[in-house]
DSSP file (Angstrom, degrees, kcal/mol; ACC not computed):
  #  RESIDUE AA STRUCTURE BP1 BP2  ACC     N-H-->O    O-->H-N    N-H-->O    O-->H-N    TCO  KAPPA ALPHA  PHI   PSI    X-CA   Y-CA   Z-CA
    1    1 A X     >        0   0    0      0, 0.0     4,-1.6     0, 0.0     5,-0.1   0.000 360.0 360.0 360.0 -41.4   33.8    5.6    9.3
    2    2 A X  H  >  +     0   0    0      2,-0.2     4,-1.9     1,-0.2     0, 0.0   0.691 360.0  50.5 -69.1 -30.9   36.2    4.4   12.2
    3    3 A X  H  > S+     0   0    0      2,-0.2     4,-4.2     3,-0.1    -1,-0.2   0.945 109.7  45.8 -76.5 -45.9   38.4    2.6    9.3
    4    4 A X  H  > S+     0   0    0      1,-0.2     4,-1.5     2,-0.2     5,-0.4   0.998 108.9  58.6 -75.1 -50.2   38.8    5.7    6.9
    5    5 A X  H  X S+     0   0    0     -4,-1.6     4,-2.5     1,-0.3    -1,-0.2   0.863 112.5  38.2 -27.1 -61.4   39.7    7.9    9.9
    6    6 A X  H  X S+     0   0    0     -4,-1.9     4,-2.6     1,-0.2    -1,-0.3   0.985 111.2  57.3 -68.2 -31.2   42.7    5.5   10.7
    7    7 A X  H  X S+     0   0    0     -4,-4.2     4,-1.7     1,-0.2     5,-0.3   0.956 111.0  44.7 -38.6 -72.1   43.4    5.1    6.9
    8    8 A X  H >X S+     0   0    0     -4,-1.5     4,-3.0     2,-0.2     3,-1.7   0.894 114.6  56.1 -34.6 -50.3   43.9    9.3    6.7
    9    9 A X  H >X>S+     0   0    0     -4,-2.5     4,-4.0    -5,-0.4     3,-0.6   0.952 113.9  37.7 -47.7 -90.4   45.8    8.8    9.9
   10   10 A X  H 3<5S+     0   0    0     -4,-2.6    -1,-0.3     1,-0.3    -2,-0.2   0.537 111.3  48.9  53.5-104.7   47.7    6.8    8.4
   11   11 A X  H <X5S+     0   0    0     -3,-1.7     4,-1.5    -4,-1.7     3,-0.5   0.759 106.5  56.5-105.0 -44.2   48.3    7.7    5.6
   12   12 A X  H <X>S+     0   0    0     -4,-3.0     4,-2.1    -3,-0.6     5,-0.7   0.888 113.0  49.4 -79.6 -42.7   49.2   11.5    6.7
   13   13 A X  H  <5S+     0   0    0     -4,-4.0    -1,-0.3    -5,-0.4    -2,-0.2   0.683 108.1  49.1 -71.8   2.0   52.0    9.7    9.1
   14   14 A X  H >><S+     0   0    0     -5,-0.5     4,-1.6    -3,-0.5     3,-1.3   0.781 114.1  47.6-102.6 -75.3   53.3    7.7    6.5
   15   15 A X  H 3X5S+     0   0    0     -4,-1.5     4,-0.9     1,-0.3    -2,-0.2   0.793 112.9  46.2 -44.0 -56.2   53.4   11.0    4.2
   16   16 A X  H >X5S+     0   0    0     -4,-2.1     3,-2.0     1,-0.3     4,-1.5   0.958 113.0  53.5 -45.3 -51.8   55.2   13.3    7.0
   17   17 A X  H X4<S+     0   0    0     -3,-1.3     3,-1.1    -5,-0.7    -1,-0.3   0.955 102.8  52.9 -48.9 -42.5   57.6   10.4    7.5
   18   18 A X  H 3< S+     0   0    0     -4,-1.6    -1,-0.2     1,-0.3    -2,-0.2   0.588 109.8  55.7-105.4  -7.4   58.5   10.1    3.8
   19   19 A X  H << S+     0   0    0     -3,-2.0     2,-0.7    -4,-0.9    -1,-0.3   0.664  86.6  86.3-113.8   8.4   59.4   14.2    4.0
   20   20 A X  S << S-     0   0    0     -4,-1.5    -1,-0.1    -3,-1.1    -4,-0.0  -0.860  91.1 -93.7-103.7 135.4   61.8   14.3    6.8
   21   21 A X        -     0   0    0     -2,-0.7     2,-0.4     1,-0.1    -1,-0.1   0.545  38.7-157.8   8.1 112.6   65.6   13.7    6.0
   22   22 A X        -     0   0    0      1,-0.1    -1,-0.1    -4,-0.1     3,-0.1  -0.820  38.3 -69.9-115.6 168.2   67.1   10.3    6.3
   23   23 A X        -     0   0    0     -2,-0.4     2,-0.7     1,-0.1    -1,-0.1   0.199  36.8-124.5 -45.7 174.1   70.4    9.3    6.8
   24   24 A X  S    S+     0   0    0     -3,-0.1     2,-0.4     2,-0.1    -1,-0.1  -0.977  70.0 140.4-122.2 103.6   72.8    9.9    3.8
   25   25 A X        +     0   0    0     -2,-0.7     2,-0.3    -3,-0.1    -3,-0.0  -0.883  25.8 172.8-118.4 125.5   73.4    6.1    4.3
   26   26 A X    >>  -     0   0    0     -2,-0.4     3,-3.2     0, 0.0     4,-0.8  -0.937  50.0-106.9-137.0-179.9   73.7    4.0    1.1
   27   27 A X  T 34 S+     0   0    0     -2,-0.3     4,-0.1     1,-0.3     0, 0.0   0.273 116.7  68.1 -81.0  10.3   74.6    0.5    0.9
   28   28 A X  T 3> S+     0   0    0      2,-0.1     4,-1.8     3,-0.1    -1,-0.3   0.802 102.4  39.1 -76.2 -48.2   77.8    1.8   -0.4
   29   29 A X  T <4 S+     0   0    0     -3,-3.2    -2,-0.2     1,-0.2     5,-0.1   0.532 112.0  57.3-100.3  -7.2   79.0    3.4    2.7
   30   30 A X  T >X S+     0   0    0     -4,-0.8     4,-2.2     2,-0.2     3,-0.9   0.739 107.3  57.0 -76.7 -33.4   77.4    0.2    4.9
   31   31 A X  H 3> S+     0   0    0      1,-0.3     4,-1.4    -5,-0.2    -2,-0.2   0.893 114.2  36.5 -88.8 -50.8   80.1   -2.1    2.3
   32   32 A X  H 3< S+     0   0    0     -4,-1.8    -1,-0.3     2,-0.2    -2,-0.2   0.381 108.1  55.8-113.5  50.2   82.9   -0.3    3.4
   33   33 A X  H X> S+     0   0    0     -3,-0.9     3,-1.5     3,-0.1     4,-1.2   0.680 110.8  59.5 -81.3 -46.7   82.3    0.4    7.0
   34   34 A X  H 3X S+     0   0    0     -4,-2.2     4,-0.9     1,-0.3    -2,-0.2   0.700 106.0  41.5 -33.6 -37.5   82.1   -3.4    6.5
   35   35 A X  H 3< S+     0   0    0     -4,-1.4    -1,-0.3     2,-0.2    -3,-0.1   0.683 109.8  54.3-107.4  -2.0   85.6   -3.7    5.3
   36   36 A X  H X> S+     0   0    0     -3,-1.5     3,-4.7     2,-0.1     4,-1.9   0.865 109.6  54.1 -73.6 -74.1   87.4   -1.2    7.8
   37   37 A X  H >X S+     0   0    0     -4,-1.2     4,-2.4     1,-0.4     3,-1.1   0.761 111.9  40.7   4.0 -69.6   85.7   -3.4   10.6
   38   38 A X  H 3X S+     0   0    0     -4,-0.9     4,-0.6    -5,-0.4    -1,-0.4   0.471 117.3  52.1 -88.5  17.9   87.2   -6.6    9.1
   39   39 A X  H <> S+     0   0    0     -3,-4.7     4,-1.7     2,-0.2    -1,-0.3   0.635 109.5  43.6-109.8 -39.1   90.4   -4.6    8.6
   40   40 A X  H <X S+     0   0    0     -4,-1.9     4,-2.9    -3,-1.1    -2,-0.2   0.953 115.4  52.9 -83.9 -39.7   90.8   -3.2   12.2
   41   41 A X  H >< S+     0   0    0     -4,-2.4     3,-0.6    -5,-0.4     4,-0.2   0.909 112.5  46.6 -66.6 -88.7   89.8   -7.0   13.6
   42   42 A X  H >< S+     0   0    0     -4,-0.6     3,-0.8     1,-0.3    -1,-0.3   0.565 113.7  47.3 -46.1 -37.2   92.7   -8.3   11.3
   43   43 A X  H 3< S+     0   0    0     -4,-1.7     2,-5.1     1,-0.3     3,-0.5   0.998 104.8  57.4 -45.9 -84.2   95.1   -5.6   12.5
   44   44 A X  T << S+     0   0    0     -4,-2.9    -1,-0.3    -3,-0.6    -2,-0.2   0.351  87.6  82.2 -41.8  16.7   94.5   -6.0   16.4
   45   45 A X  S <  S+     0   0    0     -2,-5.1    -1,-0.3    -3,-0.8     2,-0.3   0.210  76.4  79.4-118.1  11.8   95.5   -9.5   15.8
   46   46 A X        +     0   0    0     -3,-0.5     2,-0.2     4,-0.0    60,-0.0  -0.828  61.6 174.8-124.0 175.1   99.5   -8.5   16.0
   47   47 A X    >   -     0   0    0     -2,-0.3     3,-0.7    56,-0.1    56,-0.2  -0.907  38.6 -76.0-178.5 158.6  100.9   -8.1   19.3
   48   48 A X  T 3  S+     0   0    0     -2,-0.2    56,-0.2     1,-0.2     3,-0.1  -0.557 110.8  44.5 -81.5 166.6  104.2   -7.4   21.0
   49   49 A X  T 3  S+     0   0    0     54,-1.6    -1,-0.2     1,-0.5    55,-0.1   0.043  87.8 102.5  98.9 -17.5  106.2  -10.4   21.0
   50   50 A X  S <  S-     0   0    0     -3,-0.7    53,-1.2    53,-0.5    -1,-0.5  -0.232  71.0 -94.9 -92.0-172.2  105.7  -11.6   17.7
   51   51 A X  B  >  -A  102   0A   0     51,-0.2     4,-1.2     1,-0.1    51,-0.2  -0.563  16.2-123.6-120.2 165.2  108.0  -11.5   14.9
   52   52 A X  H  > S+     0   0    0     49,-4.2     4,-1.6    46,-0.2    48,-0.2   0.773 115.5  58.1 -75.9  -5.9  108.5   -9.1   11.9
   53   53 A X  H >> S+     0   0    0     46,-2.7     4,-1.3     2,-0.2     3,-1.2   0.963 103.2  50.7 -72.2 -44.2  108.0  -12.1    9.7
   54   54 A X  H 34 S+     0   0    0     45,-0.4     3,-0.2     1,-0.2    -1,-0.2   0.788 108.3  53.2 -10.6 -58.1  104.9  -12.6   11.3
   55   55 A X  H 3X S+     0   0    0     -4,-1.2     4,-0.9     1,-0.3    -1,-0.2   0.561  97.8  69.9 -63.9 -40.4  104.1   -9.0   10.5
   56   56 A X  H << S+     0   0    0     -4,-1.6    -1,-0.3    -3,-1.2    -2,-0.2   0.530  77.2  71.0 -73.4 -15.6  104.9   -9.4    6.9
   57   57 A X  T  < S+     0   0    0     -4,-1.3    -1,-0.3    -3,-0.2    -2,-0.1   0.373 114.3  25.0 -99.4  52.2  102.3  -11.3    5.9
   58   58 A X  T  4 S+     0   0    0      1,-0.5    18,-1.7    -3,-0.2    19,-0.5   0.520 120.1  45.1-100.0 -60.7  100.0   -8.5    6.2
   59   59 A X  E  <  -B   75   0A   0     -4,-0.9    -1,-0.5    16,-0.2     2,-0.2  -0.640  59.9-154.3-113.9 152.8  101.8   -5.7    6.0
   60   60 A X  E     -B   74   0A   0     14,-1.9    14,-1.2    -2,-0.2     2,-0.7  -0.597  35.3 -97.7-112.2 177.3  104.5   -4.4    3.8
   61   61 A X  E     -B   73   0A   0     12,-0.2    12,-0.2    -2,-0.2     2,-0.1  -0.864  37.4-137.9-105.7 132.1  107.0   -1.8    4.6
   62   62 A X        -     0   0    0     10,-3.1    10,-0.2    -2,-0.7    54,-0.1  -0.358  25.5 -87.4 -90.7-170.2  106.2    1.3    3.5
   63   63 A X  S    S+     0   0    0     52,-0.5     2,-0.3    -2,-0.1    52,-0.2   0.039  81.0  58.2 -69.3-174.9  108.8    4.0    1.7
   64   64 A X  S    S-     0   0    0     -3,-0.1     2,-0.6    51,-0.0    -1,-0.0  -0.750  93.9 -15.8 115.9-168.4  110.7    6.2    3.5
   65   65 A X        +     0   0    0     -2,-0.3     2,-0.1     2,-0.0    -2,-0.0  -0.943  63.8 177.6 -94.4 126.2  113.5    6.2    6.3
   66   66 A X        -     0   0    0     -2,-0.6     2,-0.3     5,-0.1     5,-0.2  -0.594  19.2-165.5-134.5 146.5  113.6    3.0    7.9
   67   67 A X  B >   -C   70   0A   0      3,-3.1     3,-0.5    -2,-0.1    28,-0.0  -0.931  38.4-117.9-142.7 152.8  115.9    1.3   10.8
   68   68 A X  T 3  S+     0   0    0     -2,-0.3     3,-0.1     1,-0.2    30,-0.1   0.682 120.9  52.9 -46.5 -26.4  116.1   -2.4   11.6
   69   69 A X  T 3  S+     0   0    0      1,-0.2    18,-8.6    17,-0.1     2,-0.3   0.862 119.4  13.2 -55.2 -57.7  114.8   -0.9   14.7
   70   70 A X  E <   +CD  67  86A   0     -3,-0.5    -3,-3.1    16,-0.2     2,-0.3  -0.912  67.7 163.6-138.7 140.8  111.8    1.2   13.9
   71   71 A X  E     - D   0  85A   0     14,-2.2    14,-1.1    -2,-0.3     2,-0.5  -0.976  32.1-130.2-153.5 176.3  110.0    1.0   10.5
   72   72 A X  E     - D   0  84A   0     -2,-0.3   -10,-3.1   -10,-0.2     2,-0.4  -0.923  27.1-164.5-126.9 109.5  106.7    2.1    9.5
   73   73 A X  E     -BD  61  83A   0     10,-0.9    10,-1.6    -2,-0.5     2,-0.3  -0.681  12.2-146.5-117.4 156.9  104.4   -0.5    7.6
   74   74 A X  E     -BD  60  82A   0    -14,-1.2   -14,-1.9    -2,-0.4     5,-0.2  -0.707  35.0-104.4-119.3 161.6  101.1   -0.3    5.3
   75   75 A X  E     -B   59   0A   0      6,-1.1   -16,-0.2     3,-0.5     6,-0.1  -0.300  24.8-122.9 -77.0 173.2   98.5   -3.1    5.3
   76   76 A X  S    S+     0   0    0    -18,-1.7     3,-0.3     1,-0.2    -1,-0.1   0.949 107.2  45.1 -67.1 -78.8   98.5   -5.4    2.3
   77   77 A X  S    S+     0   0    0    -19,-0.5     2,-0.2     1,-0.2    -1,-0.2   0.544 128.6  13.2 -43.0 -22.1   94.8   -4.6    1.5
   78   78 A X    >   -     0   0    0      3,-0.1     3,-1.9   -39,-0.0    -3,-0.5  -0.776  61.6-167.5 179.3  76.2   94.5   -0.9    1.9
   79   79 A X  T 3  S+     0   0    0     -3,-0.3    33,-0.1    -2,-0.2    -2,-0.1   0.483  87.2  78.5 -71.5   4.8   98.0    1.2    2.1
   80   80 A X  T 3  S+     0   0    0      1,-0.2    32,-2.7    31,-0.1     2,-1.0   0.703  86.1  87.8 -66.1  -7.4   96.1    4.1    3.3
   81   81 A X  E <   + E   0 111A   0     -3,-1.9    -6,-1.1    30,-0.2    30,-0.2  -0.651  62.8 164.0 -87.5  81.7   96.5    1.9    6.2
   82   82 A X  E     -DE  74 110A   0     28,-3.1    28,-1.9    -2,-1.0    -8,-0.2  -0.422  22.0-177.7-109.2 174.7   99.7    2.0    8.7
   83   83 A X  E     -D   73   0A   0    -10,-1.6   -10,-0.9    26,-0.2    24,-0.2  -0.677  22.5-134.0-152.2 137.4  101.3    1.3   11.7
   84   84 A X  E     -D   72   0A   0     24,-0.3    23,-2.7    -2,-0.2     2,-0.4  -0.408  25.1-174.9 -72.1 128.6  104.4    2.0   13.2
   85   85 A X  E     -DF  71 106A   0    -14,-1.1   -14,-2.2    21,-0.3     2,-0.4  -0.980  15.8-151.4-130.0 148.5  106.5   -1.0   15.0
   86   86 A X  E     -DF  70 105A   0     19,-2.7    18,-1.5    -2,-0.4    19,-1.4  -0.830  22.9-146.3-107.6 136.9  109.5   -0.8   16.9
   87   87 A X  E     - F   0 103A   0    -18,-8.6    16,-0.2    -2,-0.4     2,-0.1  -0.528  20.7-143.3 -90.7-179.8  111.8   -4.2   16.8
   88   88 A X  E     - F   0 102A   0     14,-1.0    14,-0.9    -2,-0.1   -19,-0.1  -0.894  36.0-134.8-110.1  89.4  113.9   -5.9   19.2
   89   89 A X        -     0   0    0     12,-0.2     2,-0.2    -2,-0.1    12,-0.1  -0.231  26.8-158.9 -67.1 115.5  116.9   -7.3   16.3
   90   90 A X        +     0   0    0      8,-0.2     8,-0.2    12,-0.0    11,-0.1  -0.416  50.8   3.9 -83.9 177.2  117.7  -10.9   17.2
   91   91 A X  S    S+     0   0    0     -2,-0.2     7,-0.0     9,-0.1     0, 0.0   0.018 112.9  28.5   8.2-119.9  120.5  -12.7   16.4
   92   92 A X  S    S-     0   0    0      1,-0.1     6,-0.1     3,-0.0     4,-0.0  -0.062  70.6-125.5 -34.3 149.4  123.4  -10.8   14.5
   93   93 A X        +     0   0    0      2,-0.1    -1,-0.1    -4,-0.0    -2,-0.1   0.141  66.2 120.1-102.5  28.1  124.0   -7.3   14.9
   94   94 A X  S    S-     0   0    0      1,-0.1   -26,-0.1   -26,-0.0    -5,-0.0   0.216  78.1-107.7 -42.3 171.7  124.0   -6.2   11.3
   95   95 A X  S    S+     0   0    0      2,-0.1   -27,-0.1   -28,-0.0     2,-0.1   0.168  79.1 125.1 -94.2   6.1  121.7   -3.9   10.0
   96   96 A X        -     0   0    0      1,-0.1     2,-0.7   -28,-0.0   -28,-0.0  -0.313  65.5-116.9 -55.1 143.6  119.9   -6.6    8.3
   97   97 A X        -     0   0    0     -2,-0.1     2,-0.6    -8,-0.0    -2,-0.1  -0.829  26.3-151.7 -95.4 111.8  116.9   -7.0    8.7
   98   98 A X    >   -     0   0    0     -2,-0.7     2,-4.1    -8,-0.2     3,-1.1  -0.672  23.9-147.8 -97.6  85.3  115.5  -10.4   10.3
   99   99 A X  T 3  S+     0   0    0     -2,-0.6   -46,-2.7     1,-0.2   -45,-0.4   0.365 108.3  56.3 -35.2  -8.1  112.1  -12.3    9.8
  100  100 A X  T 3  S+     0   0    0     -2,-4.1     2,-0.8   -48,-0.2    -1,-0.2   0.050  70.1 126.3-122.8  11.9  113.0  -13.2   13.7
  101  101 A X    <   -     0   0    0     -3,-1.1   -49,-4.2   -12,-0.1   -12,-0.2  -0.739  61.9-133.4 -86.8 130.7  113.3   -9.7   14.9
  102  102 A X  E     -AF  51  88A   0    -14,-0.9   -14,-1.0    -2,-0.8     2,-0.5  -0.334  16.6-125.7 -65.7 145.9  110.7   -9.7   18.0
  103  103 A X  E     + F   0  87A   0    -53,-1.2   -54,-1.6   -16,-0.2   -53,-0.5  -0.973  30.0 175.3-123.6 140.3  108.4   -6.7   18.0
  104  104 A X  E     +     0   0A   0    -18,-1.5     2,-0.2    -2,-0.5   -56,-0.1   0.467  67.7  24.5-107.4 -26.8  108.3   -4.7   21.1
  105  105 A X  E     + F   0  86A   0    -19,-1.4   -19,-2.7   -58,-0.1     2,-0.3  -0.767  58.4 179.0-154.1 104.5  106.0   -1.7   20.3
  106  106 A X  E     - F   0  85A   0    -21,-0.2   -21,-0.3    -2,-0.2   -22,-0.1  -0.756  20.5-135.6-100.5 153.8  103.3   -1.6   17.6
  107  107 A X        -     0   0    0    -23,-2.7     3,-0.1    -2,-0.3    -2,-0.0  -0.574  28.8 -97.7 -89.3 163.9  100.8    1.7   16.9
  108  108 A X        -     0   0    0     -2,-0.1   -24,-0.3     1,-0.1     2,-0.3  -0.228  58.7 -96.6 -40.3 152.0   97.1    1.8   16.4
  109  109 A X        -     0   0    0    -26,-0.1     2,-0.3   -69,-0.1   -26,-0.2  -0.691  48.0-166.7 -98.9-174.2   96.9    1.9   13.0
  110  110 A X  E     -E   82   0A   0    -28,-1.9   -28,-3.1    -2,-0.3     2,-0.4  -0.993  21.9-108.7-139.6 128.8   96.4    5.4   11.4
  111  111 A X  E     +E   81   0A   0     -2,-0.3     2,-0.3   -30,-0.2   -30,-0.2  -0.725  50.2 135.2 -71.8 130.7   95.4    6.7    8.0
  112  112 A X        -     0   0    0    -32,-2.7     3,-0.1    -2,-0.4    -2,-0.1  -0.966  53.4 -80.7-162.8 149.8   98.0    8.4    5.7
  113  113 A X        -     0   0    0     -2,-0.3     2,-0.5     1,-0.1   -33,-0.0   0.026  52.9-102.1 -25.9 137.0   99.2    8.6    2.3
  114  114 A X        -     0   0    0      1,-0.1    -1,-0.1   -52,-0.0     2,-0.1  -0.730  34.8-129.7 -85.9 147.3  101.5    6.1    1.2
  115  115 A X        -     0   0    0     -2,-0.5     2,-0.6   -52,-0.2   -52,-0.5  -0.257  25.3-143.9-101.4 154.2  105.1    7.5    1.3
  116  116 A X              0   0    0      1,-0.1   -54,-0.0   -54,-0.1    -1,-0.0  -0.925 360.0 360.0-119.5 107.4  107.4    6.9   -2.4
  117  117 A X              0   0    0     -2,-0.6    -1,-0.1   -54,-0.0    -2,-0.0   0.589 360.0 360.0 -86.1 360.0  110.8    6.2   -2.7
């Protein structure tokens, strides 16, 4: 008697469990929490003091208005993905742009649209 008692028991908490609301989780949305994660780690990895060549192999520049100075760039993987860095322009004082320009201020990144020229 002491056995079916726990079975109903049970068996009525397993049923109650199975009718309230569970996360709207699917293994979809676990796969790309998964890849912003490895996305933000790869990001944080640029720092001031390093160079815009550096920068480039990550990132691209995206469209828009641009100075050797200031640009705005979208990740390789993802271009919903930006962030704004300000250089410091080494050597000539062209408006060229230099793989050896230093960079002095990078943003979090930020989601937006990728810009068209």
């Amino acid at each position: 008697m002491r056995k079916l008692c726990t079975f109903i028991c049970v068996f009525l908490a397993l049923c109650v469990y199975a009718t309230f609301p569970q996360r709207n989780e699917r293994p979809d949305d676990r796969c790309q929490c998964t890849v912003i994660s490895k996305s933000i780690k790869e990001i944080a990895k640029f720092n001031v003091g390093m160079t815009r060549g550096d920068l480039s192999q990550v990132f691209d520049m995206d469209g828009g208005l641009s100075t050797r100075k200031s640009n705005r760039y979208i990740y390789k993987k993802c271009a919903y993905i930006k962030v704004d860095v300000e250089f410091e322009p080494l050597g000539d004082s062209s408006n060229v742009e230099s793989p050896n320009d230093k960079i002095i201020k990078i943003s979090k990144p930020y989601l937006e649209y990728p810009f068209a020229d």
